[in-house]
N, C-alpha and C positions, 0 to 999 in steps of 0.2 A: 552616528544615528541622530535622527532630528527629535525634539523634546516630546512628538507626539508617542504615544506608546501602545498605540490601537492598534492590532492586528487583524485582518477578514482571513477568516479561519472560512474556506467554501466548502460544500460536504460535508455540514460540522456534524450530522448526527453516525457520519462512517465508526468502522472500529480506530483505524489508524485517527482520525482526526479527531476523537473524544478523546485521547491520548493527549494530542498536540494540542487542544484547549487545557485540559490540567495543566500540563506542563508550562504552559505560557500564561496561566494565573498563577501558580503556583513561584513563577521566574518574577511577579512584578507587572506585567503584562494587562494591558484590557481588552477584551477579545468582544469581537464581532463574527458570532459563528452564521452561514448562510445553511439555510434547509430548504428544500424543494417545497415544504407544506409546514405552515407556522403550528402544527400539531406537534411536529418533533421538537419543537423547543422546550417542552417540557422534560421529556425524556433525558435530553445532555443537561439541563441545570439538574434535575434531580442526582443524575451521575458526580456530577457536581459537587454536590450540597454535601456526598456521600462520601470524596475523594479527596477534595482541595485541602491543600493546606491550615488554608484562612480562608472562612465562609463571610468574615465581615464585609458588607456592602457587593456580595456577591450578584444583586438584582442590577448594579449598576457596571460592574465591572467585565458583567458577560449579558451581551445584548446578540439580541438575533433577528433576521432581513431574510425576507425571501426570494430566493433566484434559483433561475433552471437553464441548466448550459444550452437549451435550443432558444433564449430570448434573451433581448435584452433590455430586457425591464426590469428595474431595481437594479442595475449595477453599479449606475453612478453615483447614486446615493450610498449605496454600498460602501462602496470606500473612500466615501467623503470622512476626513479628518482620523484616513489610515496613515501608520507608519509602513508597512508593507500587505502584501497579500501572501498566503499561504494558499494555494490550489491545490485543493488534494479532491477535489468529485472529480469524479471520472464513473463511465460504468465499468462493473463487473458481473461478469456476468456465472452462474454456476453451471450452463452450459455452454456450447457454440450455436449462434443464431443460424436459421437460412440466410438469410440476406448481411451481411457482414457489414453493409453500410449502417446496420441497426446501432452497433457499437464506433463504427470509427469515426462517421459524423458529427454525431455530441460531442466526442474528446476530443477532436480538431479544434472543431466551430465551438464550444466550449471553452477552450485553450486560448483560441485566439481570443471573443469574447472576451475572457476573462485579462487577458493580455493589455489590449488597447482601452476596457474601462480604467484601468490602472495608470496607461501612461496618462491618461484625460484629467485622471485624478492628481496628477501629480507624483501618482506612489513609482518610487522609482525602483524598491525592493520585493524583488517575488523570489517566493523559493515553491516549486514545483513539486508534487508529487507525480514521479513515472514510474516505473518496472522493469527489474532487469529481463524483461520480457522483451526491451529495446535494446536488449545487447547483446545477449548470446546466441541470436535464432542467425548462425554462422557457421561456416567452419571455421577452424579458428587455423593461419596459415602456419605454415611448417617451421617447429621451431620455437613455437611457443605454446605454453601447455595451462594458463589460466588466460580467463577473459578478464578487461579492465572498463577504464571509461571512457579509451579510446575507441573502444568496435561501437558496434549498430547494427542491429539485427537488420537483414534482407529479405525485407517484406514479399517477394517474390519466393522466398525459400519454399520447399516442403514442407519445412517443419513450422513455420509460420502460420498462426492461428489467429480468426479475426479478434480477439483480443489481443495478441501479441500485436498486430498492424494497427492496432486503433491507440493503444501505446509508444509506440513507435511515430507514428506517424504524428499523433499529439505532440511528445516532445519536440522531434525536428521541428516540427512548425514553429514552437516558443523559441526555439534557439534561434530558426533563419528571424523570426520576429526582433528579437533584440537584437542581432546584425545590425539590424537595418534602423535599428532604435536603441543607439549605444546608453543612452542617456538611462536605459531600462540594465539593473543589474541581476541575474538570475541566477540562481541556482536550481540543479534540480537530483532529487534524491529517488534512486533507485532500489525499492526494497525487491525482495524474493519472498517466499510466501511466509506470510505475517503471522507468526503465535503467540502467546502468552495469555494475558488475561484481559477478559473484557470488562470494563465499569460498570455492565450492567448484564440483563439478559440476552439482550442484542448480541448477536453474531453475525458475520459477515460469510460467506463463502471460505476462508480460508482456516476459521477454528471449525469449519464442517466436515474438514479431513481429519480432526481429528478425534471430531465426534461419532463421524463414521466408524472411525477403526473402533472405539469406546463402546460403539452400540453392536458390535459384532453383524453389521450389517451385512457383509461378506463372507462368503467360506476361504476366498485366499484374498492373496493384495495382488495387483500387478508389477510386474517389471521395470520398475520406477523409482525415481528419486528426485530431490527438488535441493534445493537451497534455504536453507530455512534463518529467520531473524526473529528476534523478540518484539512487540509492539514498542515497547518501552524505549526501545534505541532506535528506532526509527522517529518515534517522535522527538527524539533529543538530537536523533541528525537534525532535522527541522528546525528545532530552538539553537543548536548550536550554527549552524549555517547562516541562522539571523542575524545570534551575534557576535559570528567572526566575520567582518568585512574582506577576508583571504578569501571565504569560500566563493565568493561572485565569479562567474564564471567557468565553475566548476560543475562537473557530473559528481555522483558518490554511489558508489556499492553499498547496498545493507544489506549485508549477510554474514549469519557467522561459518555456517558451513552448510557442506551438501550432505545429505543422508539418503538413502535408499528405504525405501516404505517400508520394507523387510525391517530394517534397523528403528525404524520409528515404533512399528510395532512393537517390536522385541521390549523397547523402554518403555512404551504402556503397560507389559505383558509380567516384567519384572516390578512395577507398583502395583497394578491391580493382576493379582493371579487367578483370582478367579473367576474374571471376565473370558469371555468366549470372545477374545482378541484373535485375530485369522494372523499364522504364521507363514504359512504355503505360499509358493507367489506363483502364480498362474502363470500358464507358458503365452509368449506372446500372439499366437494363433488363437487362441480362444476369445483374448481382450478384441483380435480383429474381428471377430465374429460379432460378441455383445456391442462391439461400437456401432454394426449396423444397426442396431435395434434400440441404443441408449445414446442420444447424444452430448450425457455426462461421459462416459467412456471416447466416445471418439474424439473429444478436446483431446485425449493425454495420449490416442495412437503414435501422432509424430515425436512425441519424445521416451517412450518405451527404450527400457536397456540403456537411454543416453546418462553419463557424468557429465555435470555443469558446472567445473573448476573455476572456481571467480578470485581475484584478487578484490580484498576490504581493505587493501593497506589505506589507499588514500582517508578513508573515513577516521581510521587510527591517528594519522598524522597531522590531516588537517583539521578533523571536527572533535580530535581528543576521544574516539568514542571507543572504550572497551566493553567489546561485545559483552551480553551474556550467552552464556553456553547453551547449545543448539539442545541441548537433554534435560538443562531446567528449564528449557522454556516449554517443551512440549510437555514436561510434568507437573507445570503450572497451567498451558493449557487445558487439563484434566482436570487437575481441583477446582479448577474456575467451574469448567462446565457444569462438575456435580455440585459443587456449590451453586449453580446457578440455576440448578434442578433441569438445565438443558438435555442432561444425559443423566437416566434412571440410575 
């Protein structure tokens, strides 16, 4: 690692990436978080102020620049006198768009962007934020029975969603990119859907499934289940991938495991009992029906009834990372939110 110790932290005011700024002041670290609008910079120092370890000379040791993945203006300056870059903006979206270029152009052109202001810059280390949304949209062939970080979702699939393509497609792009630009060392870290606790009130799309189920929004749950990881270990993939020189060149699973909505439920249902938490899981003919009318339900038709078996070994072995448990994280997702007066 070179003496410099500045990080561009891109997306800084996301859930995942106000994580990975802690954690990398907290490691030693001086962070240059990027925000689409110099208003959210207040928002992550105040997070900040509230979480770090050490607040001395916190005004100097976390600065912030403004950039937006469809230009490129301010990126060079950006990671002028970075030691690597951290890309974690991407969109997310809490529905499916019409138009599907809306999502996968930003996160290519974004990608790349983000790619060659780095090598220009000198920075030779990136560690990627993708989605095992770039690995499983597969079948998986005969014979073997978890996914790893050798597949790659087929964006042609059925079950492929313009998110899942715009994920997908971002990563390949950073990978054929360093091919072809060895001299660039990458890593890229693959979470499943992100819980635990947020720094502040801000929530992202992915603590909204768990507020949903908290607000009794629903009378059943659907046919579903997901993969789920703690924010905590997703961001310390990230800090760990930095600073293990092993991980270059590496994908990583984050996930601790798959639960079925049914079961998520059940474990909100067993801490708050007397929430009108929905137990019932709808038959999948009905969820086809609400998806023509709600195009939050029609994202999750293609994967109704599916298990998403993943192997996390590599993140165990190469990034030392012992998950936390997929039942404290969603029971921390919940204190957070009522603590965070998100959920009444």
């Amino acid at each position: 690692m070179s003496r410099r110790k500045k990080i561009l932290v891109t997306g800084g005011s996301g859930f995942i990436a106000k994580h990975i700024v802690l954690q990398l002041l907290n490691e030693g670290f001086e962070v240059r978080a990027s925000v689409r609008s110099m208003d959210r910079s207040a928002e992550i120092m105040a997070a900040m102020v509230l979480h770090a370890k050490n607040t001395d000379s916190l005004d100097t040791r976390l600065t912030f620049c403004e950039l937006d993945l469809n230009s490129d203006a301010g990126w060079d300056d950006a990671l002028q006198n970075c030691q690597a870059l951290m890309h974690t903006a991407s969109p997310f979206p809490m529905e499916q768009p019409e138009d599907e270029q809306v999502l996968i152009k930003p996160a290519v052109e974004g990608t790349l962007r983000a790619l060659k202001a780095a090598q220009k810059a000198g920075v030779e280390r990136i560690i990627l934020t993708s989605s095992i949304v770039s690995i499983y949209n597969k079948r998986l062939a005969a014979g073997r029975n978890r996914y790893d970080e050798t597949d790659w979702s087929e964006t042609n699939s059925l079950m492929a969603t313009a998110y899942s393509k715009s994920k997908t497609q971002a990563e390949k792009a950073a990978w054929n990119y360093v091919r072809e630009h060895p001299e660039l060392k990458l890593t890229s870290i693959c979470p499943s859907l992100v819980l635990g606790p947020p720094l502040d009130g801000k929530i992202g799309a992915s603590l909204g499934v768990i507020a949903r189920l908290m607000n009794g929004k629903d009378p059943m749950v659907p046919n579903l289940g997901m993969a789920l990881v703690d924010v905590r270990d997703i961001a310390q993939m990230h800090v760990r991938a930095l600073q293990r020189p092993e991980s270059a060149g590496n994908r990583f699973i984050g996930s601790e495991r798959f639960m079925w909505m049914r079961d998520i439920a059940l474990v909100l249902k067993a801490e708050y009992p007397d929430r009108k938490i929905p137990l019932r899981v709808a038959p999948d003919w009905l969820m086809r029906i609400m998806g023509m009318f709600d195009k939050t339900i029609k994202g999750i038709l293609p994967t109704l009834g599916r298990e998403i078996p993943l192997d996390n070994s590599a993140a165990a072995e190469i990034l030392g990372i012992e998950f936390i448990e997929a039942r404290q994280a969603i029971r921390t997702s919940a204190s957070s939110l009522i603590r965070e007066n998100i959920v009444s």
